[in-house]
matplotlib code that plots the C-alpha trace (Angstrom):
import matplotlib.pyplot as plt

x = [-1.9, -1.5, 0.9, 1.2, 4.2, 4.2, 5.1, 7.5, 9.3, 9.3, 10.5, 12.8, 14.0, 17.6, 16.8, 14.1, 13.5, 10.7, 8.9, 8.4, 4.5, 3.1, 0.9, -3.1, -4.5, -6.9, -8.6, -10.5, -6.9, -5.1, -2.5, 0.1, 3.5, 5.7, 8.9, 10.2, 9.7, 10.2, 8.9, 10.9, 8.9, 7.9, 4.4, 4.6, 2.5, 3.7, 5.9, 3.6, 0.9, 3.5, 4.5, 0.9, 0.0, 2.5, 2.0, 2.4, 3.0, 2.7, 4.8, 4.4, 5.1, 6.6, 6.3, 8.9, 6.5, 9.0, 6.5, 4.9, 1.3, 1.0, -1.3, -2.2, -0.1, -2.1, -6.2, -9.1, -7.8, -4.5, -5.6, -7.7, -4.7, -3.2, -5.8, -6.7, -2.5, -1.8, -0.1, -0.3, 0.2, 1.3, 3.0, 3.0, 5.3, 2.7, -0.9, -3.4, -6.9, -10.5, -10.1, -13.7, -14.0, -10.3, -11.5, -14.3, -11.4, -9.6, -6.0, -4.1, -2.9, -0.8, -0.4, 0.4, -2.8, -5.1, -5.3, -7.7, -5.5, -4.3, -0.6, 1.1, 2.1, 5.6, 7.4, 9.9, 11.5, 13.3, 11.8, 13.5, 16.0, 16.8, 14.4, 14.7, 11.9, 10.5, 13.4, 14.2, 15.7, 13.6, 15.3, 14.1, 13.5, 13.5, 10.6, 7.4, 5.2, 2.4, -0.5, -2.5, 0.2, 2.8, 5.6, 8.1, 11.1, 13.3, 16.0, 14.6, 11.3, 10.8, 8.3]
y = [-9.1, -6.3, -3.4, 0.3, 1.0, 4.2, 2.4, -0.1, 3.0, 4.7, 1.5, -0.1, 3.5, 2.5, -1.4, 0.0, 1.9, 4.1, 4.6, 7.0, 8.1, 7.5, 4.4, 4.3, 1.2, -1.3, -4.7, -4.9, -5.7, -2.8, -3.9, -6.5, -8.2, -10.9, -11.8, -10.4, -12.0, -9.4, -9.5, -6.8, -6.3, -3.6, -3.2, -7.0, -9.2, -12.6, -12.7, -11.6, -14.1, -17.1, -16.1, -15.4, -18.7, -20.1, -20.5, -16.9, -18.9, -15.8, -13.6, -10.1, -9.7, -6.8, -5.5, -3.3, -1.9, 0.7, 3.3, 2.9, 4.3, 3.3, -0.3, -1.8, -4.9, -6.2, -6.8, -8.8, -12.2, -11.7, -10.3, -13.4, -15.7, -13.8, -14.2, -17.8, -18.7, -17.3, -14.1, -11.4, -8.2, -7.0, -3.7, -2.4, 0.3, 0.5, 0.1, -1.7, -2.6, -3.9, -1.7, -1.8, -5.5, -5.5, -3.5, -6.2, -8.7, -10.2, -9.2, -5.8, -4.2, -1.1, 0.7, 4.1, 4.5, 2.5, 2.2, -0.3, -0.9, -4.3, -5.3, -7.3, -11.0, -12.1, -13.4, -10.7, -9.8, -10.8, -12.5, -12.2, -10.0, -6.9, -4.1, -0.1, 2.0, 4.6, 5.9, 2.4, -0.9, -4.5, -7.5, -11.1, -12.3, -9.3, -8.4, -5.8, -4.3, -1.9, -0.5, 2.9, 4.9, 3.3, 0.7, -0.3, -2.6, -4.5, -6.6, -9.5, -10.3, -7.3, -9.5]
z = [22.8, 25.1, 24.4, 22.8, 20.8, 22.8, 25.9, 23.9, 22.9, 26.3, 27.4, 25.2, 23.1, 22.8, 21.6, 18.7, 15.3, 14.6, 11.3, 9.8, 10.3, 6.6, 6.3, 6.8, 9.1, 7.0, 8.5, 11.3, 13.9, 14.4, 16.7, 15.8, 16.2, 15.3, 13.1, 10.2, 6.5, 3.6, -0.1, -2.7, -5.5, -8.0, -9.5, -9.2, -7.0, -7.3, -4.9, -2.2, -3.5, -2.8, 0.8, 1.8, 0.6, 2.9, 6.9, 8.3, 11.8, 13.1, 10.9, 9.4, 5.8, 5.0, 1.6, 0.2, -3.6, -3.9, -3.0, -5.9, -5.9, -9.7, -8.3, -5.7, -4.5, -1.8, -2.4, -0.5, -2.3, -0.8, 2.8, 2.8, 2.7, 5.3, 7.7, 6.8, 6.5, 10.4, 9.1, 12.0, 9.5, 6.1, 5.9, 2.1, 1.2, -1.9, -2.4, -1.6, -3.2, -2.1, 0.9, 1.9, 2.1, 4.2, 6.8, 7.6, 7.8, 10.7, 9.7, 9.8, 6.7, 7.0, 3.4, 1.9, 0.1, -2.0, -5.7, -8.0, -10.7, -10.2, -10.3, -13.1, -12.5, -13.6, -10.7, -10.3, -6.7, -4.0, -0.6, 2.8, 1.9, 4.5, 3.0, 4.1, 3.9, 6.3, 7.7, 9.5, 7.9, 8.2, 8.4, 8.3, 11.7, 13.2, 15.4, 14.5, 16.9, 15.3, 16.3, 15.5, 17.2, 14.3, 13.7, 15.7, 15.2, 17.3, 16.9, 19.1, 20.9, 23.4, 25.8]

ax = plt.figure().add_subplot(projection="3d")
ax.plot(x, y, z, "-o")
ax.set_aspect("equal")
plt.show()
């Protein structure tokens, strides 16, 4: 995988969104793309459980927590499915946990901060809704590119 989101930008400016510059890079990949699928939850994790359970094939799951920096939403159980479940990146407009043993891990996680307080569990949320957060609005199927410069999205595949 071979691109910078600065040179998506300079190339494609008037076919992307920018976010906002506020999330920390965790996992050992730092660069990533791929199609949209979105999990709206607050101080809940089961819903990002169940889509990380299922084939990523090749997705990013986006995970709109609200903001909340009350728990994490996202730990080394979870970023394991990711990895093993062919998920190319989780974005968490949250928390995230276990950040030590993420960073040893083959996935990229993009997160606000990290917190050790574990989430509660009772199945509340929406999944592949249209989610807006960091200035720009995601919407399933839509396409991610990210990498340490930030996020980018597009309507459609860019290359």
């Amino acid at each position: 995988m071979s691109f910078a989101t600065a040179d998506l930008y300079d190339q494609f400016t008037d076919r992307v969104q920018v976010a906002l510059p506020m999330f920390n890079d965790y996992g050992k990949k730092r660069k990533f793309c791929g199609p949209v699928s979105t999990v709206k939850v607050f101080e809940d994790n089961s819903l990002v459980r169940a889509a990380l359970e299922e084939p990523g094939k090749g997705r990013v799951l986006v995970v709109d927590g609200g903001g909340s920096l009350r728990c994490a939403l996202v730990g080394d159980i979870l970023a394991r499915l990711g990895q093993q479940n062919d998920w190319q990146g989780i974005i968490v407009y949250g928390c995230i946990r276990d950040s030590a043993v993420i960073e040893g891990m083959d996935i990229s996680v993009k997160a606000l901060n990290t917190n050790p307080k574990k989430s509660v569990k009772k199945g509340a949320g929406d999944r592949d809704i249209p989610v807006e957060f960091a200035g720009i609005r995601f919407v399933p199927g839509a396409y991610i590119y990210a990498d340490k410069d930030g996020i980018l999205i597009a309507n459609e595949k860019l290359f």
